[in-house]
N, CA, C, O and CB atoms as a CASP TS submission, in Angstrom:
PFRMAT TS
TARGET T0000
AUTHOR 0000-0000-0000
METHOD Language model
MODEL 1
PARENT N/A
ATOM      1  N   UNK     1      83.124  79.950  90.289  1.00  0.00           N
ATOM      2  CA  UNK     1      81.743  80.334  90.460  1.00  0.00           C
ATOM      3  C   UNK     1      81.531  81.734  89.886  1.00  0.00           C
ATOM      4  O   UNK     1      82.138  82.749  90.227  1.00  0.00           O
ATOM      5  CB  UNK     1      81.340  80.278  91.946  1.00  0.00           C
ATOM      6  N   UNK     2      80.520  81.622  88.910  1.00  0.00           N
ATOM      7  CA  UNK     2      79.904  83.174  88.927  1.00  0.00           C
ATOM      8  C   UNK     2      79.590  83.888  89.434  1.00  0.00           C
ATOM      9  O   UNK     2      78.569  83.497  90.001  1.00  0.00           O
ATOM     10  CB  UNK     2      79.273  83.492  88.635  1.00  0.00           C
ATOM     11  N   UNK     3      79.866  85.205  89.764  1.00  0.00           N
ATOM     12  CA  UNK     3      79.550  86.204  90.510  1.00  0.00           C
ATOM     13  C   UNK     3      78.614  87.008  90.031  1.00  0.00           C
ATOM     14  O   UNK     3      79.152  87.839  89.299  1.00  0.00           O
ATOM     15  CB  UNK     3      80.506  86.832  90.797  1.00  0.00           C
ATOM     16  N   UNK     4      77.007  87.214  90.122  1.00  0.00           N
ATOM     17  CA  UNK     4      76.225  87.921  89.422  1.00  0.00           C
ATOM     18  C   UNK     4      76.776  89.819  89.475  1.00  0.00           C
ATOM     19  O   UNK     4      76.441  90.732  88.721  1.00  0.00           O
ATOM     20  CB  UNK     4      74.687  87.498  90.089  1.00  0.00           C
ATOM     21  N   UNK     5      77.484  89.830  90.389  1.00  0.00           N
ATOM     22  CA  UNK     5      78.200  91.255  90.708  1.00  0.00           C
ATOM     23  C   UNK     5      78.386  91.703  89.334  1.00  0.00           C
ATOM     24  O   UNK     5      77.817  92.547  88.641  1.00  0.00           O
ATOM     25  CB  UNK     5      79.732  91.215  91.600  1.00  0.00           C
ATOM     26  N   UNK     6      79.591  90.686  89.095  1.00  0.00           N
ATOM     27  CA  UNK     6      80.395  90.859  87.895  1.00  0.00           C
ATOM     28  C   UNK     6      79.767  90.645  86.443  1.00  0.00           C
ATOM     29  O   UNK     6      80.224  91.321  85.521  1.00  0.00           O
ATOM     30  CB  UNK     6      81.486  89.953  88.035  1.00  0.00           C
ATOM     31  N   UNK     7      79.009  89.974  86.263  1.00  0.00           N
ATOM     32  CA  UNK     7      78.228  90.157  85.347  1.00  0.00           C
ATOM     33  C   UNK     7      77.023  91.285  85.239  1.00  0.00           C
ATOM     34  O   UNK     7      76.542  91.517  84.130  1.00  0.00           O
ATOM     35  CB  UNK     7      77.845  89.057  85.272  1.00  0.00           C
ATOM     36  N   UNK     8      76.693  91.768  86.051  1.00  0.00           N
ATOM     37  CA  UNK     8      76.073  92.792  85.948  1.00  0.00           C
ATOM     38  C   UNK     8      77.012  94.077  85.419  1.00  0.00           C
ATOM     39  O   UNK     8      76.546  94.942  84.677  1.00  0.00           O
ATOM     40  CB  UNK     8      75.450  92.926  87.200  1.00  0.00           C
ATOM     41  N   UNK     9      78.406  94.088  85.902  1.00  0.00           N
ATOM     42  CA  UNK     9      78.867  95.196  85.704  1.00  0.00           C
ATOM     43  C   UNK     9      79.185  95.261  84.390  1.00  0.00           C
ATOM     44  O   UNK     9      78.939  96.273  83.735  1.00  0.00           O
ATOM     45  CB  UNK     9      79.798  95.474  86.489  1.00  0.00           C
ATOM     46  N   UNK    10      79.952  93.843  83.702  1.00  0.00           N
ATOM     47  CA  UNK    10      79.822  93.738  82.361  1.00  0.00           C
ATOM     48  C   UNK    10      78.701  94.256  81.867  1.00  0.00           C
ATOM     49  O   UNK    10      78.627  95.213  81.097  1.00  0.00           O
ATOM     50  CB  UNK    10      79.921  92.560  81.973  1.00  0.00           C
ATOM     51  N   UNK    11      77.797  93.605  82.322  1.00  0.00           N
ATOM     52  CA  UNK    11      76.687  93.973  80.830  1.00  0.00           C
ATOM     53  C   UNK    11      76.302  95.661  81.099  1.00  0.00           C
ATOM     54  O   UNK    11      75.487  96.281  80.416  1.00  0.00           O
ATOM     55  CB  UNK    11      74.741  92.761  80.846  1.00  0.00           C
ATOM     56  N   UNK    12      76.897  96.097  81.976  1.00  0.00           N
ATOM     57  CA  UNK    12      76.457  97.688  82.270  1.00  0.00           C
ATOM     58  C   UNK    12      77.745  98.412  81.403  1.00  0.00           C
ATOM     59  O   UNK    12      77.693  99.443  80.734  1.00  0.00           O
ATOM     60  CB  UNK    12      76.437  98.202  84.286  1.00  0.00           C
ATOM     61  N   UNK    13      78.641  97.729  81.589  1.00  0.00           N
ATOM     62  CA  UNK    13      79.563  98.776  81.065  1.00  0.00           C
ATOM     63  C   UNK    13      79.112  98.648  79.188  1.00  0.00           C
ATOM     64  O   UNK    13      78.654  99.617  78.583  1.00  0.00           O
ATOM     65  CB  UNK    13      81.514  98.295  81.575  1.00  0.00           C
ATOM     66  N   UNK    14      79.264  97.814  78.780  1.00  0.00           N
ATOM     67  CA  UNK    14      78.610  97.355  77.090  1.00  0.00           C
ATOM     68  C   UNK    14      77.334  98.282  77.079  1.00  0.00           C
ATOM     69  O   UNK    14      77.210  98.871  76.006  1.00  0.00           O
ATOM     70  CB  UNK    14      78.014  95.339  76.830  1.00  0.00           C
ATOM     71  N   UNK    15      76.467  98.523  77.904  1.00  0.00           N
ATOM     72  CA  UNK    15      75.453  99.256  77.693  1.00  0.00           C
ATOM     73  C   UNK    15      75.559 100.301  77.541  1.00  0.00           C
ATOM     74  O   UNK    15      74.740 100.842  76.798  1.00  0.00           O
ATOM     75  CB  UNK    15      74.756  99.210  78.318  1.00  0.00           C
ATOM     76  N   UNK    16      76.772 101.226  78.259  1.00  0.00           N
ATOM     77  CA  UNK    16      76.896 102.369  78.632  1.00  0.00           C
ATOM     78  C   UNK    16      77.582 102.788  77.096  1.00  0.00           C
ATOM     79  O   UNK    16      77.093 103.713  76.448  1.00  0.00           O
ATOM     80  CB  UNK    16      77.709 102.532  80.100  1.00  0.00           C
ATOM     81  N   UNK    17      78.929 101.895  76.525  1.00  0.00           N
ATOM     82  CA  UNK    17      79.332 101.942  75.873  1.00  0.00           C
ATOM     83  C   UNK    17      78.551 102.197  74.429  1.00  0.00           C
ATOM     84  O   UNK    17      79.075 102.898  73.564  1.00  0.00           O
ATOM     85  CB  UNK    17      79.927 101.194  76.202  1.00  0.00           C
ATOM     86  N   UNK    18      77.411 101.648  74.262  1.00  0.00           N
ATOM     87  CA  UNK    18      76.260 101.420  73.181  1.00  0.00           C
ATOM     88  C   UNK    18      75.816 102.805  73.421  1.00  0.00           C
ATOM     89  O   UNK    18      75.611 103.356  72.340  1.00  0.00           O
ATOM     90  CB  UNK    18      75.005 100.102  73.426  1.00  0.00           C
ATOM     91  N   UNK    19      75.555 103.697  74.586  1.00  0.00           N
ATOM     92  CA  UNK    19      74.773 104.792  74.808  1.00  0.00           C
ATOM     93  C   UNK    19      73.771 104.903  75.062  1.00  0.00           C
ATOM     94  O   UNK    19      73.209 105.998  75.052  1.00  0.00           O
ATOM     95  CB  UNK    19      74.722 105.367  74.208  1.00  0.00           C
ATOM     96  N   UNK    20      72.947 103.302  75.522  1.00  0.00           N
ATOM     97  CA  UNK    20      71.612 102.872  76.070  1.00  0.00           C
ATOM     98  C   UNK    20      71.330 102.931  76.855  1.00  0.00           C
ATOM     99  O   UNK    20      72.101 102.261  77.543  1.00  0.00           O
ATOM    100  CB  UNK    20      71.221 102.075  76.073  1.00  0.00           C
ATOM    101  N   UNK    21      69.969 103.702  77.944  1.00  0.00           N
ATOM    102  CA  UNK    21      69.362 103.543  78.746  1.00  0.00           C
ATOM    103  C   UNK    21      69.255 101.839  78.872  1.00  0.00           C
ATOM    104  O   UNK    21      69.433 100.908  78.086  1.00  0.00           O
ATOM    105  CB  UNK    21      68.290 104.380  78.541  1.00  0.00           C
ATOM    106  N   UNK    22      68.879 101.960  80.251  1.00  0.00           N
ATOM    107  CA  UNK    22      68.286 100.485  80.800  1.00  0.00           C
ATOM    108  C   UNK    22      67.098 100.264  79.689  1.00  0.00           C
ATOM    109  O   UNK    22      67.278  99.614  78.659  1.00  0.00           O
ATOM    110  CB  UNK    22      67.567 100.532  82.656  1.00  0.00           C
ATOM    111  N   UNK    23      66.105 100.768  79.971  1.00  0.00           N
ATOM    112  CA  UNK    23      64.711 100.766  79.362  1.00  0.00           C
ATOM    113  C   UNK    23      64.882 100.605  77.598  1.00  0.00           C
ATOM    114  O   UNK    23      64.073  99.896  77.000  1.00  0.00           O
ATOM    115  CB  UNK    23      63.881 102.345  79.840  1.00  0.00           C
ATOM    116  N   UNK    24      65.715 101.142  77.032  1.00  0.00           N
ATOM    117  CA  UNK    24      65.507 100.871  75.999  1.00  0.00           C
ATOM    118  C   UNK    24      66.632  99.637  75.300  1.00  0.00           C
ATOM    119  O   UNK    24      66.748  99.213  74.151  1.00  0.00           O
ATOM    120  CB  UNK    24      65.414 102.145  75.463  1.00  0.00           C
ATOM    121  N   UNK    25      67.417  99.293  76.684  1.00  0.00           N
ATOM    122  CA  UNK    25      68.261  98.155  75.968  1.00  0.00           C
ATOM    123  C   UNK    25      66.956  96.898  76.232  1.00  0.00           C
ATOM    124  O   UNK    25      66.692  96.095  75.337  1.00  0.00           O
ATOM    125  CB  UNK    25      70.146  97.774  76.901  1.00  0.00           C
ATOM    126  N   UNK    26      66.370  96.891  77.313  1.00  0.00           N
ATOM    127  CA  UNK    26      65.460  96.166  77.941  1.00  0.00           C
ATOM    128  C   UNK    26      64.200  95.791  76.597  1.00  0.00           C
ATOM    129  O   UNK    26      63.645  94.758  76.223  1.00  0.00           O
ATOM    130  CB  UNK    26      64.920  97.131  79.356  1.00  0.00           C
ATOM    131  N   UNK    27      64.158  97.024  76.239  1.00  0.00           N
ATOM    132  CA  UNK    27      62.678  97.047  75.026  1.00  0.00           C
ATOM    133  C   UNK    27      63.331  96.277  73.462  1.00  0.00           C
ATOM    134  O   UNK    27      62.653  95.898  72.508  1.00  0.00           O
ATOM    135  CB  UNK    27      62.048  99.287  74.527  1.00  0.00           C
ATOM    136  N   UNK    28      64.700  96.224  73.597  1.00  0.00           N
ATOM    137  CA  UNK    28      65.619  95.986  72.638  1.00  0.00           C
ATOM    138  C   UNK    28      65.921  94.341  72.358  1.00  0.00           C
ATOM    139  O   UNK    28      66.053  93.620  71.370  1.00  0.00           O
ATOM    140  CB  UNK    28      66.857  96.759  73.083  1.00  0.00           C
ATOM    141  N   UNK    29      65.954  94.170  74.009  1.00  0.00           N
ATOM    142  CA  UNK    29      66.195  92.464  74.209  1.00  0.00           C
ATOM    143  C   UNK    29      65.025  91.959  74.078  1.00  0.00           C
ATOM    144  O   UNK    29      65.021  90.838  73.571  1.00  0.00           O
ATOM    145  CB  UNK    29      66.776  91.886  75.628  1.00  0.00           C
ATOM    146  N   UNK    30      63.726  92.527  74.442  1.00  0.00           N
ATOM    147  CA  UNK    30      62.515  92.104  74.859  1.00  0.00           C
ATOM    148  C   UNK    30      62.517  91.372  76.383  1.00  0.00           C
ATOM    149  O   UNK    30      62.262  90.183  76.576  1.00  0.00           O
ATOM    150  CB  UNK    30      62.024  91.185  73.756  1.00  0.00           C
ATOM    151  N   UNK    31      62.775  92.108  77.148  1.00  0.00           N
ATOM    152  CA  UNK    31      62.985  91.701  78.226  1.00  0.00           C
ATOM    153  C   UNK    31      62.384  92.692  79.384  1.00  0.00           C
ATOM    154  O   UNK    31      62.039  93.812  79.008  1.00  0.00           O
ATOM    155  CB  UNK    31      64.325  91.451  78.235  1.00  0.00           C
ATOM    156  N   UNK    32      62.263  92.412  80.531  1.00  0.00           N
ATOM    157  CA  UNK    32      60.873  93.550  81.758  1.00  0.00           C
ATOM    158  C   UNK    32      62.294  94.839  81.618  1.00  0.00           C
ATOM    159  O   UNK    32      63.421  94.559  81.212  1.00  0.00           O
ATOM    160  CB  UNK    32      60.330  92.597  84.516  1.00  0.00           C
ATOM    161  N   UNK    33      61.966  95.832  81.944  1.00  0.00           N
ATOM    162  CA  UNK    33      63.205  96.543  82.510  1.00  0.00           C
ATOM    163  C   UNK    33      63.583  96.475  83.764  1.00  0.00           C
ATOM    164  O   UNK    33      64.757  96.553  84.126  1.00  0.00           O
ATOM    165  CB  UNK    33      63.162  97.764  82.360  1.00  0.00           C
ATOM    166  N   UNK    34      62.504  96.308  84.587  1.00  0.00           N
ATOM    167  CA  UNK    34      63.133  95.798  86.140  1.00  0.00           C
ATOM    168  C   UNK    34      63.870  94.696  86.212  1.00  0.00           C
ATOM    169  O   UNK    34      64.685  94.630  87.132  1.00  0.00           O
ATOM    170  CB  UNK    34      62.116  95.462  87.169  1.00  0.00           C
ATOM    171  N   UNK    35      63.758  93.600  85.280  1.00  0.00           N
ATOM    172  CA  UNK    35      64.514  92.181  85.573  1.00  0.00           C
ATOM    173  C   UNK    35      65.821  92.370  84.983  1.00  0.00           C
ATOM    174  O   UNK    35      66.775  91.769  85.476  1.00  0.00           O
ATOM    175  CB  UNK    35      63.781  90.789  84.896  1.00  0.00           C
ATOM    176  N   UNK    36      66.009  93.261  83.817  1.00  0.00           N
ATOM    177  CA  UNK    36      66.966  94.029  83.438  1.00  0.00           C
ATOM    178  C   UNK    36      67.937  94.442  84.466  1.00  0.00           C
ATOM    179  O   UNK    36      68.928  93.735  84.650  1.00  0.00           O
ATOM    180  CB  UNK    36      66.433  95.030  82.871  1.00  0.00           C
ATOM    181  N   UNK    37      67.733  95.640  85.235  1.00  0.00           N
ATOM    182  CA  UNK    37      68.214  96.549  86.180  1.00  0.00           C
ATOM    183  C   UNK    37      68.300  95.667  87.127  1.00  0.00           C
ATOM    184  O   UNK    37      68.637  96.239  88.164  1.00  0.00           O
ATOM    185  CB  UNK    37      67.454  97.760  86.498  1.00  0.00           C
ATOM    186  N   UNK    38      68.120  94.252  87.315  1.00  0.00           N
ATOM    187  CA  UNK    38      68.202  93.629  88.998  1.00  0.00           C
ATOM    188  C   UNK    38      69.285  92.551  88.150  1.00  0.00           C
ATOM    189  O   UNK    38      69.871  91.789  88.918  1.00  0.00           O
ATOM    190  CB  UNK    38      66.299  92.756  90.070  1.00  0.00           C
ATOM    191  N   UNK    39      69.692  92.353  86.410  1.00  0.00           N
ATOM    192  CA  UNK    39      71.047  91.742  86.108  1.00  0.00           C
ATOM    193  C   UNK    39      72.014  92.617  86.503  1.00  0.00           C
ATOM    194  O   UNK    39      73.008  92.183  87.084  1.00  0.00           O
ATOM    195  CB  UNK    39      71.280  91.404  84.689  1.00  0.00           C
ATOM    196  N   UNK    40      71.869  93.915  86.254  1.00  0.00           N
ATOM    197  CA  UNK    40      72.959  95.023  86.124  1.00  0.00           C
ATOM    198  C   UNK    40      73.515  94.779  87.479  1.00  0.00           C
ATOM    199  O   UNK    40      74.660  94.410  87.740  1.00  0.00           O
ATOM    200  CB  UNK    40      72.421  96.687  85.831  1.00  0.00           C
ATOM    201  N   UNK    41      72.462  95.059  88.380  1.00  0.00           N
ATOM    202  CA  UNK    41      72.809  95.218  89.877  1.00  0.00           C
ATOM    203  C   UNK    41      73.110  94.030  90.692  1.00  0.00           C
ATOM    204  O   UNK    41      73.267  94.153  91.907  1.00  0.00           O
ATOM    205  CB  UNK    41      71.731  95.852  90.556  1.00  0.00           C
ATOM    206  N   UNK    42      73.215  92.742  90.034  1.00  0.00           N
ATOM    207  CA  UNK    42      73.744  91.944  90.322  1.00  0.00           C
ATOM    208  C   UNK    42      73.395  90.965  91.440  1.00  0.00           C
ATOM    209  O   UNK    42      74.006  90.106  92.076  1.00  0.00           O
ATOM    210  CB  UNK    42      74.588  92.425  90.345  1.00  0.00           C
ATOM    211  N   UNK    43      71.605  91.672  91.399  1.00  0.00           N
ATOM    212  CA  UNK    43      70.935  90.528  92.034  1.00  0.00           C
ATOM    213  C   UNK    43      70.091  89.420  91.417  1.00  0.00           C
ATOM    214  O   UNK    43      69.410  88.633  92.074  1.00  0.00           O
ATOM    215  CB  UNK    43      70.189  91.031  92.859  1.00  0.00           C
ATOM    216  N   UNK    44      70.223  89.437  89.819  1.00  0.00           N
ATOM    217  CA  UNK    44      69.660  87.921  89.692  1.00  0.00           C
ATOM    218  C   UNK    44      70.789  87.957  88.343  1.00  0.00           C
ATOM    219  O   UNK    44      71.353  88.882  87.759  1.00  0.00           O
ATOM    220  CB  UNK    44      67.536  87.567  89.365  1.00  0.00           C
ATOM    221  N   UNK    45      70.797  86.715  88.209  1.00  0.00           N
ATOM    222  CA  UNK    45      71.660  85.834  86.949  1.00  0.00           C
ATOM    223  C   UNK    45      70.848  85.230  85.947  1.00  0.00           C
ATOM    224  O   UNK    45      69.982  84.356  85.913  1.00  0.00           O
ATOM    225  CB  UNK    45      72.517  84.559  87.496  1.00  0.00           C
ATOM    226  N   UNK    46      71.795  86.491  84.615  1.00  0.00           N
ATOM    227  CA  UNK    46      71.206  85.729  83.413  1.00  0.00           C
ATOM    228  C   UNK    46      71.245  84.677  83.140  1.00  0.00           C
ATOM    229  O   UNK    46      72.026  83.919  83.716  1.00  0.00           O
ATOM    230  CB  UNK    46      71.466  85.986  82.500  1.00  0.00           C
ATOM    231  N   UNK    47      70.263  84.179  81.985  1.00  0.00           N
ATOM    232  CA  UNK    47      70.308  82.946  81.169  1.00  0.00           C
ATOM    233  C   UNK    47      70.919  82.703  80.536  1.00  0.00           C
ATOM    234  O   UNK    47      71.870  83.483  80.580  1.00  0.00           O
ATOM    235  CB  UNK    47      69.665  82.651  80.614  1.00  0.00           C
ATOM    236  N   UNK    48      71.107  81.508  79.348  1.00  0.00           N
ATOM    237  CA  UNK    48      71.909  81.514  78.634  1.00  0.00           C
ATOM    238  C   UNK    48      70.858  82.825  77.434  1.00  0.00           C
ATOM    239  O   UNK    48      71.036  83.933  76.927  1.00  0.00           O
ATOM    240  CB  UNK    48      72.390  79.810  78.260  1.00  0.00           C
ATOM    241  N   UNK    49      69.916  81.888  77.487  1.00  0.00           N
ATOM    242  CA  UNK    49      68.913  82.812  76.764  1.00  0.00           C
ATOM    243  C   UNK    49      68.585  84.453  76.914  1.00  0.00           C
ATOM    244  O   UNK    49      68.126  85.066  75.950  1.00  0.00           O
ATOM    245  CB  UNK    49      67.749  82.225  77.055  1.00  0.00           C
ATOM    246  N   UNK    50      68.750  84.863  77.703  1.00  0.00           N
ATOM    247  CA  UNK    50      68.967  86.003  78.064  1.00  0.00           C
ATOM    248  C   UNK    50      69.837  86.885  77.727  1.00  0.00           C
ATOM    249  O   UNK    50      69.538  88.033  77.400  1.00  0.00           O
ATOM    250  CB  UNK    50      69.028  85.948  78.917  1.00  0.00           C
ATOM    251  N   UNK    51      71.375  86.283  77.792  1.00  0.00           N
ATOM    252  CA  UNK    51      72.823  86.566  77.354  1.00  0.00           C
ATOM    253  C   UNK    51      72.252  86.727  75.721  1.00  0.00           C
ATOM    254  O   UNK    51      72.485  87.692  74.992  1.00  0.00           O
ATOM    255  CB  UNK    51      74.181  85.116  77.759  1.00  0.00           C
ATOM    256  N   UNK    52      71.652  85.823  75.457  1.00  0.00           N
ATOM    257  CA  UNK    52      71.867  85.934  73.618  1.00  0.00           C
ATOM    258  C   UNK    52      70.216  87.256  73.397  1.00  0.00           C
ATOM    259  O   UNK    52      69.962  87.774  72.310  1.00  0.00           O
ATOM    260  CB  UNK    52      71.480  83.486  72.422  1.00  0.00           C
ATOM    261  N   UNK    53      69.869  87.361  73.929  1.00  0.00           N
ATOM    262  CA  UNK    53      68.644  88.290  73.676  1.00  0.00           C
ATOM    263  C   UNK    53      69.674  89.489  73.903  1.00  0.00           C
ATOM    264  O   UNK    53      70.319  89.716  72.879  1.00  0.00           O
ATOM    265  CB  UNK    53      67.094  88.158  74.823  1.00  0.00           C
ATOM    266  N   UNK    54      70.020  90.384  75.073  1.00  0.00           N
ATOM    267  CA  UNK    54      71.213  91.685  75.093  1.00  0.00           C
ATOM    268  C   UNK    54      72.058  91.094  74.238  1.00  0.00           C
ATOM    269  O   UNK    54      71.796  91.652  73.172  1.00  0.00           O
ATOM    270  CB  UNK    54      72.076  92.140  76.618  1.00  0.00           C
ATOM    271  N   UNK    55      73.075  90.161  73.998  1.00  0.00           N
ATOM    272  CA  UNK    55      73.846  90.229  72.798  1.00  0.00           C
ATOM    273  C   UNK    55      73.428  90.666  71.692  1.00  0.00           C
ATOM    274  O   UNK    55      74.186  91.388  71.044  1.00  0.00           O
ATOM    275  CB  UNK    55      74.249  89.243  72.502  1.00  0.00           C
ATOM    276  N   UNK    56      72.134  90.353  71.186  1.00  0.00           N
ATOM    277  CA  UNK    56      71.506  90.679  70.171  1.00  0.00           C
ATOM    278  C   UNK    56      71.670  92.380  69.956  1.00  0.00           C
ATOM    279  O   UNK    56      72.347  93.069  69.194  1.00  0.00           O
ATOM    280  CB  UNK    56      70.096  90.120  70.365  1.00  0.00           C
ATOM    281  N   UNK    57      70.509  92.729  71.232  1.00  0.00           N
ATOM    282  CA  UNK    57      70.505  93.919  71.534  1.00  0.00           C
ATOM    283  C   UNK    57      71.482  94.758  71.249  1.00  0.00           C
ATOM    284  O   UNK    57      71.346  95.683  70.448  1.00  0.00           O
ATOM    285  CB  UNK    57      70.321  93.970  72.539  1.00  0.00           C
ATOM    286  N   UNK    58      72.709  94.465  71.977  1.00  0.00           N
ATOM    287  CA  UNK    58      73.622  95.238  71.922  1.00  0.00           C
ATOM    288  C   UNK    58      74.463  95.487  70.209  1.00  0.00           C
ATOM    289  O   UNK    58      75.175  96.404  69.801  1.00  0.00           O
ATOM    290  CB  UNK    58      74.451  94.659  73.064  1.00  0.00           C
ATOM    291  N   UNK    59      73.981  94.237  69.554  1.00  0.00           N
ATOM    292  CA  UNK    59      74.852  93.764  68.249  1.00  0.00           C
ATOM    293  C   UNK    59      76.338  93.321  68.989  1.00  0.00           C
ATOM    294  O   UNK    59      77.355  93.597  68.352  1.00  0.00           O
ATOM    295  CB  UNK    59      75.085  95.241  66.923  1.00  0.00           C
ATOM    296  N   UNK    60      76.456  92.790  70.030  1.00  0.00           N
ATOM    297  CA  UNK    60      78.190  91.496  70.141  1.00  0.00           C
ATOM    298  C   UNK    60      77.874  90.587  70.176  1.00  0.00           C
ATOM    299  O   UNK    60      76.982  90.510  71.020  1.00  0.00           O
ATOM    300  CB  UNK    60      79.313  91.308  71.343  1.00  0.00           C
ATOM    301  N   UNK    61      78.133  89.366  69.558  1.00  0.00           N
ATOM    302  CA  UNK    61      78.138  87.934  70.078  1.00  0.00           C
ATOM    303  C   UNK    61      78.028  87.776  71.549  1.00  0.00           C
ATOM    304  O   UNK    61      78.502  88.507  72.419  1.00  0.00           O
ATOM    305  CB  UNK    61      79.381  87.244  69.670  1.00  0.00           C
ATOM    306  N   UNK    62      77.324  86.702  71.677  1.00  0.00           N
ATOM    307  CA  UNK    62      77.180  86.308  73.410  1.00  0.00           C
ATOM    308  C   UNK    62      78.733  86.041  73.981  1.00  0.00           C
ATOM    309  O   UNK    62      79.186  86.372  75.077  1.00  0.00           O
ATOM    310  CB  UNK    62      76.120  84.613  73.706  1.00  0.00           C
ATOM    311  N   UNK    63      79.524  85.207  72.685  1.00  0.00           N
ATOM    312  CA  UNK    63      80.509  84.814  73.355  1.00  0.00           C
ATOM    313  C   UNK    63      81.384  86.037  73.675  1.00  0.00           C
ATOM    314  O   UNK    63      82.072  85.702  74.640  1.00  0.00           O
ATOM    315  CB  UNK    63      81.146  83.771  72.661  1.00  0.00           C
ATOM    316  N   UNK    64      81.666  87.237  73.335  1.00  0.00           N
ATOM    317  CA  UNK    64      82.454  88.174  73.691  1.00  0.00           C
ATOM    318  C   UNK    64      81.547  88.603  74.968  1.00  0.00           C
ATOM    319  O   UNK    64      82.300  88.884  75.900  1.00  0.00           O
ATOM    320  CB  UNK    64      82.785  89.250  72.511  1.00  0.00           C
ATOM    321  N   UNK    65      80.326  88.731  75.283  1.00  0.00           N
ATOM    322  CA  UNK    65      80.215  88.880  76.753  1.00  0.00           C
ATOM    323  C   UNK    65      80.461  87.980  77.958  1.00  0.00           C
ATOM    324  O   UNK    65      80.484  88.304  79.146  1.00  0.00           O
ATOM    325  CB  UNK    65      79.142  89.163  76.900  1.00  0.00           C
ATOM    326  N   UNK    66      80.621  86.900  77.461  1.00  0.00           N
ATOM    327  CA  UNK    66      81.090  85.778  77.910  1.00  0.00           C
ATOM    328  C   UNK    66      82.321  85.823  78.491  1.00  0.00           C
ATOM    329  O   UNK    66      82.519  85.570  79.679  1.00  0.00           O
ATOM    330  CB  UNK    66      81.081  84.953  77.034  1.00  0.00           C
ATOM    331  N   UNK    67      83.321  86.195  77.545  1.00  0.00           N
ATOM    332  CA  UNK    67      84.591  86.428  77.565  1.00  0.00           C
ATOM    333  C   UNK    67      85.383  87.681  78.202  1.00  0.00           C
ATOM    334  O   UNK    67      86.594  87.763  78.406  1.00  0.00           O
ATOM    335  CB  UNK    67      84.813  86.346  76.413  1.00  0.00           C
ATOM    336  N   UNK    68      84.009  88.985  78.558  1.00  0.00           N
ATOM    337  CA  UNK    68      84.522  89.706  79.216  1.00  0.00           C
ATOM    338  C   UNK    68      84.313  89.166  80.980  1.00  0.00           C
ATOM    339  O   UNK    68      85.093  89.306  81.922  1.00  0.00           O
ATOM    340  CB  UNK    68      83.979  91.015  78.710  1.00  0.00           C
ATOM    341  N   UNK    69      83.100  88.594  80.935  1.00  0.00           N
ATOM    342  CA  UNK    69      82.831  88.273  82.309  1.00  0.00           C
ATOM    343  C   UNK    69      84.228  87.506  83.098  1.00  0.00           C
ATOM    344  O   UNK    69      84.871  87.687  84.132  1.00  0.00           O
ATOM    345  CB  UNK    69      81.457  87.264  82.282  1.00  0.00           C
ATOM    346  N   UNK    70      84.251  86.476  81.836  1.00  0.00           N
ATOM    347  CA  UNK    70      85.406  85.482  82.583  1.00  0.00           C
ATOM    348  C   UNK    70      86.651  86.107  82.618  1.00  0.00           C
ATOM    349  O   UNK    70      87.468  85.593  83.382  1.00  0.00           O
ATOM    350  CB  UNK    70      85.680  84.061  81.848  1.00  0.00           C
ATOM    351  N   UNK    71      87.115  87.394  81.785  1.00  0.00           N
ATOM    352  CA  UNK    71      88.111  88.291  82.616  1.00  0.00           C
ATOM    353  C   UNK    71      88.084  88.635  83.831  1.00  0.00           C
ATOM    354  O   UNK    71      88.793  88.477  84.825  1.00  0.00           O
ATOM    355  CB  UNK    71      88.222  89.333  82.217  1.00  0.00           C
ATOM    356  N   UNK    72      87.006  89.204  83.532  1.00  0.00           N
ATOM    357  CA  UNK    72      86.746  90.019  85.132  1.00  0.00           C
ATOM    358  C   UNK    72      86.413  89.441  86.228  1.00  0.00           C
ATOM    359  O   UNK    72      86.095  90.145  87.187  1.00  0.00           O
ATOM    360  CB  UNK    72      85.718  90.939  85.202  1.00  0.00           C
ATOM    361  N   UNK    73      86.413  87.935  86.338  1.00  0.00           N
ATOM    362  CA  UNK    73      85.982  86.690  87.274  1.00  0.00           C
ATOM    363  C   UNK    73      87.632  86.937  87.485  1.00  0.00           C
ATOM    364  O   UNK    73      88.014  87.344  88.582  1.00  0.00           O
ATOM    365  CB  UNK    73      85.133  84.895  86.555  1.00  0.00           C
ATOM    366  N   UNK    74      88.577  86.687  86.438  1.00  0.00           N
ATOM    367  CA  UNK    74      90.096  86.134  86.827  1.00  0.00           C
ATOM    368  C   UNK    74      90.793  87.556  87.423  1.00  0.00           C
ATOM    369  O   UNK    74      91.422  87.525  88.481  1.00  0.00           O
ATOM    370  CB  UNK    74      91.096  85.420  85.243  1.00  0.00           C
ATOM    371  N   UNK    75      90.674  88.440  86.874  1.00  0.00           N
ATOM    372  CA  UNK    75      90.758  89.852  87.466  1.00  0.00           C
ATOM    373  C   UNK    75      90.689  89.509  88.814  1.00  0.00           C
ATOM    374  O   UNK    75      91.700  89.316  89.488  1.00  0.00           O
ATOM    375  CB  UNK    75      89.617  90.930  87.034  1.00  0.00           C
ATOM    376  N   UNK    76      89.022  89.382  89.447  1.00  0.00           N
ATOM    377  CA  UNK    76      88.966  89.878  90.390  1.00  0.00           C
ATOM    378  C   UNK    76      89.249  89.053  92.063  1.00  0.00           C
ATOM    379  O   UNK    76      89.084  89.385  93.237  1.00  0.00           O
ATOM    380  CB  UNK    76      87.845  90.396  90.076  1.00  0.00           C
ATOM    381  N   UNK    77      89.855  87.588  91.185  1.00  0.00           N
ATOM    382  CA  UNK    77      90.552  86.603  92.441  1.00  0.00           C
ATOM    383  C   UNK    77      92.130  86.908  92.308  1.00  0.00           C
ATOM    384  O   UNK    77      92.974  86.143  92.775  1.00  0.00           O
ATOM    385  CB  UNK    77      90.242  84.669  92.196  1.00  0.00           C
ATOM    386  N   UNK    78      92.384  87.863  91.760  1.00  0.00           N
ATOM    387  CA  UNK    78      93.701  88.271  91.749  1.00  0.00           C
ATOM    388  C   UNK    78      94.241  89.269  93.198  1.00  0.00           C
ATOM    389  O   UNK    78      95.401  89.675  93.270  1.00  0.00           O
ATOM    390  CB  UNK    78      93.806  89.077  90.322  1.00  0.00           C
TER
END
C-alpha cells in the first residue's frame, strides 16, 4: 500500500533539490498550490496525471519518481 507520507516526502525532496518553492513548482505543473502542499504533506494522493504534470515540472520522468517512492515504501517496512 501507498503511503501518501512517503510520497509527499519524495516529491519534496526533488523539489528542494530543483531549488523550487511550492508555488512556483505548483505554477510549473499547473496545478492549485494548496493541493500541491497537502501532496507534500501527505494528506492527499497524487494522480497518475498529476505525477506526470510535477515530472514535467521538475524535468524527471514520472517513472524515476515512481521509483524513488517505491524505495522508500521498501526502506521504510524495513
Amino acid at each position: 500500500m501507498v503511503k501518501p507520507e512517503i510520497v509527499g516526502r519524495v516529491l519534496t525532496e526533488y523539489r528542494e533539490r530543483k531549488g523550487l518553492t511550492q508555488d512556483v513548482l505548483s505554477g510549473l505543473a499547473g496545478l492549485d498550490r494548496t493541493h500541491y502542499s497537502k501532496l507534500e504533506r501527505g494528506l492527499r494522493s497524487p494522480t497518475l496525471d498529476t505525477l506526470f504534470k510535477i515530472g514535467q515540472a521538475l524535468d524527471i520522468p514520472p517513472h524515476v519518481i515512481l521509483k524513488s517512492v517505491e524505495d522508500a515504501l521498501k526502506a521504510s517496512e524495513k
